[in-house]
C-alpha positions, 0 to 999 in steps of 0.5 A: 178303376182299382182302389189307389193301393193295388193300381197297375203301374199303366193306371199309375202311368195313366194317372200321373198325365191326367195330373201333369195336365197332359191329356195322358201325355206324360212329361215323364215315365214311371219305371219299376226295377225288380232285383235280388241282391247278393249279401255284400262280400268284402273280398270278392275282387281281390283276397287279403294280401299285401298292398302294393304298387301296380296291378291286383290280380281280380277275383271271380271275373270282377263279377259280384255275382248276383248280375247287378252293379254294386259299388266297390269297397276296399279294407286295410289292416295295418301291420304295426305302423300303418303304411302311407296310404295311396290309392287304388283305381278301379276301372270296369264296366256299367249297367250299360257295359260302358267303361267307368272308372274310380279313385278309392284311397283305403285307410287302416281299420275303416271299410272304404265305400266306392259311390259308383255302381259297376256291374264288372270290375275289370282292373285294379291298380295301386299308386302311391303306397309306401311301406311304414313298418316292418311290412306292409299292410293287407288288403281287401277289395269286394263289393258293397250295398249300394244296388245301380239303377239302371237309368239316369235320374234327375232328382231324388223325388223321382223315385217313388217308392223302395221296398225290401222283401215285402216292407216298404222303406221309408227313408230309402237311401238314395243317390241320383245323377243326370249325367252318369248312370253308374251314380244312381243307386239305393242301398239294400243293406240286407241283402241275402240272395233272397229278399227282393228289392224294388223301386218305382221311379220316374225318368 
C-alpha cells in the first residue's frame, strides 16, 4: 500500500472500514467533489435599478454561470434618506433541481449574503419596500462565495479535507445540514474561473 499522503480514496475507503471495526463495511462513505468556481458577481441576477414592490426581472437565466450553486447576495445604496427596508424573496432551483426558496432583507451600505446555495434562480419579488426620501434606493442582486455541495452532510467533522488551487485550508468555512441540501456549502473566497476547489467528505 501507498505511503498514507498519496493513498487512493478506495485505500481511504478501505481504511476507514477496517477502523470503524466493519470488516470493510463502511458506516459511511467518502465523496470527492472537484469544481472550479466563478469569481463572485455582484450583479448577476439583477443590475443596479430602483428597489421596488413586485417582480425583478432576472438576468442570465438566474444562472451564475460556472454550473454551480452558489448563495445569492443583494446590495443596496441609499438615495439621501434610506428607504424602509423590505425583503426580497428569492425562489430557484437546487443541485438537485428542486425548488428552494429564500428571504433576504437588504440594507443600505451592507452586502447581504443569502445561506442557500441555488444553482438557478428563478424569480425574484420584493415586499414591503416603502420610499424615504427623494427616491428610492438602488439595488443589486448577484451571487456570492459559498459553493453547494452536492449531499446532505450530517456533522461539520465529516468533511475531511478543502483545498484551493493546490493549497490545503486549514480552517475551511463550512455549513453543513441533514435535511436541505442547498444548506451545505464551503466558501471559496477567491474564486477565479481557474483555480480548483476540492472537498473530500463523508456521507
Amino acid at each position: 500500500m501507498a505511503r498514507r499522503e498519496n493513498w487512493s480514496v478506495g485505500e481511504l475507503i478501505i481504511t476507514k472500514g477496517i477502523r470503524a471495526g466493519k470488516d470493510l463495511r463502511l458506516q459511511k462513505v467518502l465523496k470527492f467533489f472537484v469544481c472550479v468556481p466563478a469569481a463572485i458577481v455582484a450583479n448577476r441576477y439583477f443590475a443596479s435599478a430602483a428597489m421596488h414592490n413586485g417582480a425583478y426581472a432576472v438576468a442570465n437565466g438566474g444562472l451564475p454561470g460556472d454550473g454551480l450553486a452558489h448563495n445569492v447576495t443583494c446590495a443596496q445604496t441609499a438615495v439621501d434618506t434610506e428607504d424602509t427596508n423590505g425583503t426580497l424573496t428569492i425562489t430557484g432551483l437546487d443541485v438537485d433541481g428542486k425548488i428552494i426558496s429564500e428571504v433576504l432583507t437588504p440594507n443600505a451600505g451592507v452586502t447581504i449574503q443569502g445561506t442557500k446555495a441555488f444553482k438557478q434562480v428563478t424569480s425574484i419579488v420584493g415586499a414591503e419596500w416603502a420610499q424615504g426620501g427623494s427616491g428610492p434606493d438602488t439595488i443589486v442582486i448577484g451571487f456570492g462565495e459559498l459553493i453547494g455541495l452536492p449531499d446532505r452532510i450530517a456533522a461539520a467533522a465529516d468533511i475531511l479535507m478543502v483545498a484551493s488551487s493546490t493549497a490545503l485550508i486549514n480552517a475551511p468555512t463550512v455549513t453543513v445540514d441533514v435535511a436541505v441540501t442547498a444548506k451545505n456549502t464551503v466558501t471559496m473566497d477567491t474564486g477565479d474561473a481557474t483555480k480548483k476547489l476540492r472537498v473530500l467528505y463523508q456521507v
